[in-house]
N, C-alpha and C positions, 0 to 999 in steps of 0.2 A: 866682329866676325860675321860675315854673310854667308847664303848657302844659294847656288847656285844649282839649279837640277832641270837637265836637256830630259824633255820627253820626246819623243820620235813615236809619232802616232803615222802605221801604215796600213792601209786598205786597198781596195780594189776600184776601179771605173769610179776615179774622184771623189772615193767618199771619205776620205783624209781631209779632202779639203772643206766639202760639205757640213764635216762635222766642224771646222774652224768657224765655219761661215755664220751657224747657228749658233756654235758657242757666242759670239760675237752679237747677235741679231738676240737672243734669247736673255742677254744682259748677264748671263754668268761671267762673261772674262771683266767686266766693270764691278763685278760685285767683289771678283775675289782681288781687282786691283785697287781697293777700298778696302780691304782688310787691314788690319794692325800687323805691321812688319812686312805687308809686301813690297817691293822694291823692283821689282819686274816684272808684267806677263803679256809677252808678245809671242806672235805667230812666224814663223818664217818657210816658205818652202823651196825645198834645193830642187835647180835645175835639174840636175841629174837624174833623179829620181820623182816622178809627177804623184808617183801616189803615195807620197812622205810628206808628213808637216811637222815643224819644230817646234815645237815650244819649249822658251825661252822661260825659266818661272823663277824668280829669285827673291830669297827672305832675310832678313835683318837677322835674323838669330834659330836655332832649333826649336824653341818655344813657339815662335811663330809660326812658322812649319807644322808642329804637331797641333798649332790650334785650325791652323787651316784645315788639315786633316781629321780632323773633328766636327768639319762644320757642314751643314743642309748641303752645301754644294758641293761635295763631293759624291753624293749618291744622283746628284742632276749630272755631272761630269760621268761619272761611271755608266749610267742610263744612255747616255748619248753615245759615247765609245759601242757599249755595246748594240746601240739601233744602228749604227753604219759600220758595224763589224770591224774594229780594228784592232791590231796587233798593238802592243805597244813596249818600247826599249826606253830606258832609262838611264841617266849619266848625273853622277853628282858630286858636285865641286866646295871645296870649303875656300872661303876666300879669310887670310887670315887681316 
């Protein structure tokens, strides 16, 4: 079983993207893709909508998930959401 979970980070005047960009540059997306049980975390941003970016985040199992959730980098993740003010929606899929 994998778990699949769409984040949808939206802000204003590119700071959706701004905040992928440093995610990226600041080495947080490489560390949590070096985690035990990640299996996916990519960016994506829809045409439609310029000040939305997707992330793409998928785990091996719920364990993994909750360790992720547990770890230094989600208060660096959280920190940064909130320096470029964004909203965020959330979607989550079980793959059996």
């Amino acid at each position: 079983m994998s778990l699949t979970v769409n984040l949808y980070y939206t802000g204003a005047n590119g700071s959706a993207r701004r905040f992928a960009e440093e995610m990226v540059a600041s080495g947080v997306v490489a560390a949590v893709r070096a985690e035990a049980g990640n299996e996916r975390y990519e960016y994506f941003f829809p045409l439609e909508d310029p000040e939305t970016v997707l992330l793409i985040d998928r785990w091996r199992d719920q364990a993994a998930l909750d360790a992720h959730h547990k770890s230094p980098m989600m208060a660096q993740i959280a920190a940064l959401r909130e320096k470029y003010g964004l909203r965020l929606r959330v979607e989550r899929f079980v793959d059996a």
